[in-house]
DSSP file (Angstrom, degrees, kcal/mol; ACC not computed):
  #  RESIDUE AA STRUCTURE BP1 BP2  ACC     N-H-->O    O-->H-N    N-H-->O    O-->H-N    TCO  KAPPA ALPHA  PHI   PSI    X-CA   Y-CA   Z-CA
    1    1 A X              0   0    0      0, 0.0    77,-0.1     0, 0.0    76,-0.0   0.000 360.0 360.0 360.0 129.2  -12.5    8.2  -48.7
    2    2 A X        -     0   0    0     75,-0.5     2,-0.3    74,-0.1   100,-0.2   0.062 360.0-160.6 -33.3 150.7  -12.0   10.9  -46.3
    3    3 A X        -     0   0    0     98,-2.0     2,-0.8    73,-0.1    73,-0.2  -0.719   5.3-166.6-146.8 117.9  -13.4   14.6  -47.0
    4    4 A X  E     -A   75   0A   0     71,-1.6    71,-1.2    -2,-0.3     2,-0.4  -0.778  12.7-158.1-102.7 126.0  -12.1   17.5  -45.3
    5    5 A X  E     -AB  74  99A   0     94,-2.1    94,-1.0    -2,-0.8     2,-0.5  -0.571  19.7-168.0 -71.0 112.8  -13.7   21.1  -45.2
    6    6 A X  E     -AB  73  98A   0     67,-2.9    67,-3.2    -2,-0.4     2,-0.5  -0.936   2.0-165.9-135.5 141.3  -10.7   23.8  -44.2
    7    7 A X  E     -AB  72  97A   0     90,-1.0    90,-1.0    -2,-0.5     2,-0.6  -0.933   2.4-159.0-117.0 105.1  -11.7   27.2  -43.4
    8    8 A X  E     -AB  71  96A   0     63,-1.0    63,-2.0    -2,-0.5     2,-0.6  -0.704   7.0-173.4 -85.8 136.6   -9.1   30.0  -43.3
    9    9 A X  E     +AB  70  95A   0     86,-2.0    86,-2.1    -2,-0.6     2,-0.4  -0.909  16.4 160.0-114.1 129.2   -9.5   33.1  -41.4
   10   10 A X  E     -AB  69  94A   0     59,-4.9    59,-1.8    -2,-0.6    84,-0.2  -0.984  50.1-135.3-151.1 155.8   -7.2   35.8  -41.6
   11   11 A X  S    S+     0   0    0     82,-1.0    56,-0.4    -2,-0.4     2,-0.3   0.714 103.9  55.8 -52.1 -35.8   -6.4   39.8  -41.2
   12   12 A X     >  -     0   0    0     81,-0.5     4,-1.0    -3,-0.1     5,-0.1  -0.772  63.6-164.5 -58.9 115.4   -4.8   39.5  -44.5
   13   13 A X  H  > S+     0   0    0     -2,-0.3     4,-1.1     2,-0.2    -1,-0.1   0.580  95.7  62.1-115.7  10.9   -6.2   38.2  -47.7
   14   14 A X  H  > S+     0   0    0      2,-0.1     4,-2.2     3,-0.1    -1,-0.2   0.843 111.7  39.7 -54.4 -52.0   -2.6   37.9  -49.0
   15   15 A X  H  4 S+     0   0    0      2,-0.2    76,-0.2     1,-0.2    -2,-0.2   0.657 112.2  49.4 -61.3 -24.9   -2.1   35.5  -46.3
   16   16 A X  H >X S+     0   0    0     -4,-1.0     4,-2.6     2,-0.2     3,-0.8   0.864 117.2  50.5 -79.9 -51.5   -5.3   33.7  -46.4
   17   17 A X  H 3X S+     0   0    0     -4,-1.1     4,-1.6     1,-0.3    -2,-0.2   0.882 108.3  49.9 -35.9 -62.1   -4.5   33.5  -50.4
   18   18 A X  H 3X S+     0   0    0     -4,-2.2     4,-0.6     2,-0.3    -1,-0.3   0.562 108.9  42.3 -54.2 -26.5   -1.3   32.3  -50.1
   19   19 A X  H <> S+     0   0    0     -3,-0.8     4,-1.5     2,-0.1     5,-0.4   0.834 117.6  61.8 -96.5 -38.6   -1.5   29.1  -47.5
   20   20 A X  H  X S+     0   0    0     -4,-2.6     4,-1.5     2,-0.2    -2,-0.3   0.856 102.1  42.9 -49.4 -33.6   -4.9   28.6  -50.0
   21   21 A X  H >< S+     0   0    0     -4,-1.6     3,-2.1     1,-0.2     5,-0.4   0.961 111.0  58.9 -70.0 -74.7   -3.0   28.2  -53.2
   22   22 A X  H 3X S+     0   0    0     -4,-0.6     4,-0.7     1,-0.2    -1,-0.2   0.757 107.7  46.1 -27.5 -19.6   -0.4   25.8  -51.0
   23   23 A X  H 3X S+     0   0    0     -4,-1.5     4,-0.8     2,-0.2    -1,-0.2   0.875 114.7  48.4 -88.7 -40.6   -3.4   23.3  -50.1
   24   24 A X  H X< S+     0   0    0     -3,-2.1     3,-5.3    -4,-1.5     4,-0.4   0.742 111.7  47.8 -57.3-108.0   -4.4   23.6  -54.0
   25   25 A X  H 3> S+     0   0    0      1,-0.4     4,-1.0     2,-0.3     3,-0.5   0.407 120.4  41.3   9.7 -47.2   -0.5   22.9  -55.1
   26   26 A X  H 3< S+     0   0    0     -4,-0.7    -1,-0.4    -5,-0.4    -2,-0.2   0.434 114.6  48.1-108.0   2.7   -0.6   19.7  -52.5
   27   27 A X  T <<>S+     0   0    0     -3,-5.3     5,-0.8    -4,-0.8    -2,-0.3   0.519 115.9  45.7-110.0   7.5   -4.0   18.6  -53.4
   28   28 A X  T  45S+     0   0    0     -3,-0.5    -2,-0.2    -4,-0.4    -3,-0.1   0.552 110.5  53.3-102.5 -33.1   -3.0   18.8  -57.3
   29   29 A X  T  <5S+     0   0    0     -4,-1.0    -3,-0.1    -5,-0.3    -2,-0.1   0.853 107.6  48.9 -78.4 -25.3    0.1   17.2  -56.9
   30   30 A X  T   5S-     0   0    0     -5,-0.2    -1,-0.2     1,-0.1    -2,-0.1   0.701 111.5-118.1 -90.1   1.9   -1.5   14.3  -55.1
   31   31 A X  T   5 +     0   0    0      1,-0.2     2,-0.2    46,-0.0    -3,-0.2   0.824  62.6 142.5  83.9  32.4   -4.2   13.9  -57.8
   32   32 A X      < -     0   0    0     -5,-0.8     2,-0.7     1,-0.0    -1,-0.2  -0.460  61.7-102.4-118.3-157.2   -7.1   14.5  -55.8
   33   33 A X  E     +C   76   0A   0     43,-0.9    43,-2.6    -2,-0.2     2,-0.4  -0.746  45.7 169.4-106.2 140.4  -10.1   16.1  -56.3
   34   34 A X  E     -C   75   0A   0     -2,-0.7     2,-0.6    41,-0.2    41,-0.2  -0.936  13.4-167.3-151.6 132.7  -10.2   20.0  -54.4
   35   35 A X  E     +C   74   0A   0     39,-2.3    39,-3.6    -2,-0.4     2,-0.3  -0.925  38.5   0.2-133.9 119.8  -12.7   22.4  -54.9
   36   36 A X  E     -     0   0A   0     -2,-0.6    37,-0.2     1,-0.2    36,-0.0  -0.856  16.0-160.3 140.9 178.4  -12.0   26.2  -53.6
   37   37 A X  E     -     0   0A   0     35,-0.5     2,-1.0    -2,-0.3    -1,-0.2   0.291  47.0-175.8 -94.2 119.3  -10.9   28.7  -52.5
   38   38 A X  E     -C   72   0A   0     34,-2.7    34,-1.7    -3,-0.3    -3,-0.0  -0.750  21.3-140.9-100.5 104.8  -14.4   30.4  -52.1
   39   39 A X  E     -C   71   0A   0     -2,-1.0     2,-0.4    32,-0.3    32,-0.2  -0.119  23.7-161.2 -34.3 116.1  -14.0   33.5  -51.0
   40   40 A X  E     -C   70   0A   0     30,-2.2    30,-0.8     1,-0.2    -1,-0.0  -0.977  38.9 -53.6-133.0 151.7  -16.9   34.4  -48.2
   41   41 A X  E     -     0   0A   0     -2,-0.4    29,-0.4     1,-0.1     2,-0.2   0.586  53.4-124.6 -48.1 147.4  -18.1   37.4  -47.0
   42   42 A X  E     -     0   0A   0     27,-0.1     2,-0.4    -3,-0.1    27,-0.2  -0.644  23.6-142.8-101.3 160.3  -15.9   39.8  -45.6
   43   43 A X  E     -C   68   0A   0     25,-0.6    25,-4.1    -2,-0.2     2,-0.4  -0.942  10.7-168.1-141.7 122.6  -16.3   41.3  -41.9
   44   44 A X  E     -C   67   0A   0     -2,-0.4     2,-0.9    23,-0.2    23,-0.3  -0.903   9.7-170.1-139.8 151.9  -15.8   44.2  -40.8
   45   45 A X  E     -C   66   0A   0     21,-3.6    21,-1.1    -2,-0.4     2,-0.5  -0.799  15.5-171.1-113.9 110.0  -15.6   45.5  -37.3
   46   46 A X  E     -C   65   0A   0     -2,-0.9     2,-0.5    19,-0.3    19,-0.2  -0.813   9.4-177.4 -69.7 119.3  -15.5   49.4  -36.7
   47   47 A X  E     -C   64   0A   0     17,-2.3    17,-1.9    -2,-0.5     2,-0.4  -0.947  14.6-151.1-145.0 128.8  -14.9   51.2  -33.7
   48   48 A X  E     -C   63   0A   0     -2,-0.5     2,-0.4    15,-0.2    15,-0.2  -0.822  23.2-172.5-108.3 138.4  -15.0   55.3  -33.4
   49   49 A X  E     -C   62   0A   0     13,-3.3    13,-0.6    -2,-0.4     2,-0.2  -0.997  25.2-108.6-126.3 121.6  -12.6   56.5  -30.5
   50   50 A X        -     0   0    0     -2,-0.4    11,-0.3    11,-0.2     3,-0.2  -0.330  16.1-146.6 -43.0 114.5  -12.3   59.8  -29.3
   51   51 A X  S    S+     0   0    0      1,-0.2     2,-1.0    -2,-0.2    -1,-0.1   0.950  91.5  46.3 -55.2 -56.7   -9.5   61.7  -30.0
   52   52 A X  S >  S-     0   0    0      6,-0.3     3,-2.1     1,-0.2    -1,-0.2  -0.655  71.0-167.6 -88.0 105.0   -9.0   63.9  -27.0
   53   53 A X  T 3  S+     0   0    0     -2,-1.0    -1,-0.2     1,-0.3    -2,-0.1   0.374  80.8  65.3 -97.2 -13.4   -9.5   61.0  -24.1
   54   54 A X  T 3  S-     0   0    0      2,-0.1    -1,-0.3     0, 0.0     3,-0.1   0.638 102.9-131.7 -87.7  -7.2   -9.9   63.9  -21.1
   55   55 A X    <   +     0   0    0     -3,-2.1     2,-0.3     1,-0.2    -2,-0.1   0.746  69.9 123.2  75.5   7.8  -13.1   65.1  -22.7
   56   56 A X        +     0   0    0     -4,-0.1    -1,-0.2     2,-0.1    -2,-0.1  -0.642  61.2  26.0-108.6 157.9  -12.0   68.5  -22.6
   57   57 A X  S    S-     0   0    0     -2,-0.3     2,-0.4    -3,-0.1     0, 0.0  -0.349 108.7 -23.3  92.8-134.3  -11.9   70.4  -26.3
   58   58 A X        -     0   0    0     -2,-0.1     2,-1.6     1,-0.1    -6,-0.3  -0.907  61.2-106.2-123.0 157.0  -14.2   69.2  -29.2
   59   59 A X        +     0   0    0     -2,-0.4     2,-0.2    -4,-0.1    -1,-0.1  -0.281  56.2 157.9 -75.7  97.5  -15.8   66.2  -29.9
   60   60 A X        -     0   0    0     -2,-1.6    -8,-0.2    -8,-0.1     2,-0.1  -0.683  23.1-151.2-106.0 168.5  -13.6   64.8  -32.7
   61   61 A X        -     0   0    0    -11,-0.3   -11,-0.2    -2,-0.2    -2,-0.0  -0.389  16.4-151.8-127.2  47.1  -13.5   61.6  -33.4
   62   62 A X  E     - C   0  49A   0    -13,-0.6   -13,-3.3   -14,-0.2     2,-0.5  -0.001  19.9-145.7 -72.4 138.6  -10.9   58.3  -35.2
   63   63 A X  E     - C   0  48A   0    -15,-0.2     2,-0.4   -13,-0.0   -15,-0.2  -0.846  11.8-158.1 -82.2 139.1  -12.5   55.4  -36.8
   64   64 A X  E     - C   0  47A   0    -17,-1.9   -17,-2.3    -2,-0.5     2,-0.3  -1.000  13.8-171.9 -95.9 104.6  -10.4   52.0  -36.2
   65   65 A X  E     + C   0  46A   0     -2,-0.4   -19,-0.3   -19,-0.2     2,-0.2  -0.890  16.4 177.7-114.3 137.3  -11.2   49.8  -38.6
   66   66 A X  E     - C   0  45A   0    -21,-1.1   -21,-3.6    -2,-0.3     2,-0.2  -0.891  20.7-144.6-153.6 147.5  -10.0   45.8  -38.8
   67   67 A X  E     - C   0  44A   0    -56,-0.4     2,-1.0   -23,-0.3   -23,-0.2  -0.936   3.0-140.6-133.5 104.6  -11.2   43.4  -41.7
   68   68 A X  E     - C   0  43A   0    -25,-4.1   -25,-0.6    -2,-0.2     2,-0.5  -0.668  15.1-168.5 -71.3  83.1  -12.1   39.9  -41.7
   69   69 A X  E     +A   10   0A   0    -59,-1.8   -59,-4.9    -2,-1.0     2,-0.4  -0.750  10.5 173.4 -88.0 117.8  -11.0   37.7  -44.7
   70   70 A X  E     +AC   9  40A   0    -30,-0.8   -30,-2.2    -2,-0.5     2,-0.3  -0.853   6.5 173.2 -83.1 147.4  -12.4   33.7  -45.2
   71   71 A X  E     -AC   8  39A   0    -63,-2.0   -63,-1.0    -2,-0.4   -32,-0.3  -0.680  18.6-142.6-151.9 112.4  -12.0   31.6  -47.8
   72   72 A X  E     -AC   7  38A   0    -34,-1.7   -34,-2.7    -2,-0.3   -35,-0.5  -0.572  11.0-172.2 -96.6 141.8  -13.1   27.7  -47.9
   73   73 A X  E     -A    6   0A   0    -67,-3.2   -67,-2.9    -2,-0.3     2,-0.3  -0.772   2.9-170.7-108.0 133.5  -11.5   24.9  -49.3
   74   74 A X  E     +AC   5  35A   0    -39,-3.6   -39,-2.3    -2,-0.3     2,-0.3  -0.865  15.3 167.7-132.3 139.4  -13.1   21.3  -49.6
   75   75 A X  E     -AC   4  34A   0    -71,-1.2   -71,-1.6    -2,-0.3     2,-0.8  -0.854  30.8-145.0-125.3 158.4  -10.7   18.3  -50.8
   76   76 A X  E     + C   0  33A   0    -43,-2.6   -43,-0.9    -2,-0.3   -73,-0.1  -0.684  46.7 142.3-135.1 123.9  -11.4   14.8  -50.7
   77   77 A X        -     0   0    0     -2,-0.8   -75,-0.5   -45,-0.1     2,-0.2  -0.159  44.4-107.0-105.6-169.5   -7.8   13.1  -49.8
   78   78 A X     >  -     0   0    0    -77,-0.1     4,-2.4    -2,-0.1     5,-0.1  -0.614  44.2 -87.6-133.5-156.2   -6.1   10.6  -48.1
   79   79 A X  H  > S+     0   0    0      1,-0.2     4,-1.0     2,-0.2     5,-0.0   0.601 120.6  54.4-108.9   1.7   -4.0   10.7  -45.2
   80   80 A X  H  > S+     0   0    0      2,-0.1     4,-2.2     3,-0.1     5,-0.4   0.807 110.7  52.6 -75.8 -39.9   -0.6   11.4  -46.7
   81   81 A X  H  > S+     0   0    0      2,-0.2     4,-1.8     1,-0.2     3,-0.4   0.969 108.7  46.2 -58.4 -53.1   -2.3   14.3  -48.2
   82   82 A X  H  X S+     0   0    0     -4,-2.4     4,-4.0     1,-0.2    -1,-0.2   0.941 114.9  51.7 -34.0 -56.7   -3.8   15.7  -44.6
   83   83 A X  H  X S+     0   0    0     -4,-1.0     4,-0.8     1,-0.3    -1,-0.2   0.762 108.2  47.0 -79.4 -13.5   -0.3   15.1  -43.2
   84   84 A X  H >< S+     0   0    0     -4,-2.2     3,-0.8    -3,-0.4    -1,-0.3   0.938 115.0  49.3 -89.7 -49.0    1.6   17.2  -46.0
   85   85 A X  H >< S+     0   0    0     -4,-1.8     3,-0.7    -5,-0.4    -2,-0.2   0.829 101.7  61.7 -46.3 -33.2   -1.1   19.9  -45.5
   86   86 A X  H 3< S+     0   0    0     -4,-4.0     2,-0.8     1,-0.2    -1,-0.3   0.877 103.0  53.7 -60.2 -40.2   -0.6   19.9  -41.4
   87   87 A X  T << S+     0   0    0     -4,-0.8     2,-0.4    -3,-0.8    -1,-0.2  -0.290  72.4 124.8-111.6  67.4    3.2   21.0  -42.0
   88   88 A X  S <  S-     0   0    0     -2,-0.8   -69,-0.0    -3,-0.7    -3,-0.0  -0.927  72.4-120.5 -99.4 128.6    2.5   24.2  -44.2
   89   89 A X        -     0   0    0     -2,-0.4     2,-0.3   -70,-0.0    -2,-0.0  -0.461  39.2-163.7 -65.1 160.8    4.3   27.0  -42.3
   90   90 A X        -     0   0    0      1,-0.0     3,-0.1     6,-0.0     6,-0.0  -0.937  15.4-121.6-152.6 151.6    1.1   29.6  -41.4
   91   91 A X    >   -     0   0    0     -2,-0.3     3,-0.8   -76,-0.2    -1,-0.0   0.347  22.8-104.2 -96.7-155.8    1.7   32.8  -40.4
   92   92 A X  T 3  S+     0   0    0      1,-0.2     2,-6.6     3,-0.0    -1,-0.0   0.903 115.5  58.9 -76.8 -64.0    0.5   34.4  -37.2
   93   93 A X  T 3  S+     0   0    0    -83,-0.1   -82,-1.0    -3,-0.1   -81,-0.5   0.215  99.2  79.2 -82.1  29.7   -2.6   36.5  -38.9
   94   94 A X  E <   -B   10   0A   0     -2,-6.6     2,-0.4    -3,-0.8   -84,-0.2  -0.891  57.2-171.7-140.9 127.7   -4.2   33.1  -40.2
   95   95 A X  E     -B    9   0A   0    -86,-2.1   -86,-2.0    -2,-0.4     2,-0.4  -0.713  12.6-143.9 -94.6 142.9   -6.2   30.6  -38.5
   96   96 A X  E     -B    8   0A   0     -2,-0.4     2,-0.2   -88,-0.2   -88,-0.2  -0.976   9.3-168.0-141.1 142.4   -7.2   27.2  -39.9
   97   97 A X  E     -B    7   0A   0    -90,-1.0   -90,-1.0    -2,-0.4     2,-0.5  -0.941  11.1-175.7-117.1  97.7  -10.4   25.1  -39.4
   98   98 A X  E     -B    6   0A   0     -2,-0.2     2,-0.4   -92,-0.2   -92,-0.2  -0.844   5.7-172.7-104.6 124.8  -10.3   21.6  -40.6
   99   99 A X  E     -B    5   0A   0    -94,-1.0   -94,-2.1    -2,-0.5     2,-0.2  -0.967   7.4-158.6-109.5 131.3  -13.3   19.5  -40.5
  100  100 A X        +     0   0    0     -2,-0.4     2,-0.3   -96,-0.2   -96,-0.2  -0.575  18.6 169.6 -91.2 151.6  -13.0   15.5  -41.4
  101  101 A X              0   0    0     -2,-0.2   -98,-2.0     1,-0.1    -2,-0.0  -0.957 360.0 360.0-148.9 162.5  -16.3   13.9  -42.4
  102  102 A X              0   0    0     -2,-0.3   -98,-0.1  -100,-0.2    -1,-0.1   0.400 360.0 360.0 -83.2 360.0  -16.5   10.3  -44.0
């Protein structure tokens, strides 16, 4: 029997929630066994920009901030199960990482 690891990454962790509960929902309805979604450490990337960009006045400052959500899934299916999980719409701000192992 197959076993696939899928890793979402997203800007959202509504969005990353949401296509995780849909893998749950298609791995419960096919009876199989699915363990997840584990939430893993969150990332975040900062970056201070100058306001006034001629240099001229005082050195003020903006933070920019953007915030990394993962969350891993592991199921072990078959290949109707893979294929229903392939045609889940996903949104722009989420990326998926599927690894097969045997």
């Amino acid at each position: 029997m197959a076993k696939a690891t899928i890793k979402l990454i997203s800007t959202s962790h509504a969005d990353a929630d949401a296509i995780a509960n849909q893998i749950k929902s298609i791995a419960k309805a096919a009876q199989i066994k699915c363990k997840g979604a584990i939430p893993l450490p969150r990332k975040r990337i900062v970056q201070a920009v100058r306001k006034a960009p001629s240099g001229t006045g005082s050195h003020t400052y903006e933070k920019w901030e953007l915030r990394i959500y993962k969350r891993l899934l592991e199921i072990d299916g078959n290949e109707q199960a893979f294929r229903q999980i392939m045609r889940i719409p996903v949104p722009d701000s989420v990326k998926i990482e599927i690894s097969l192992a045997e």
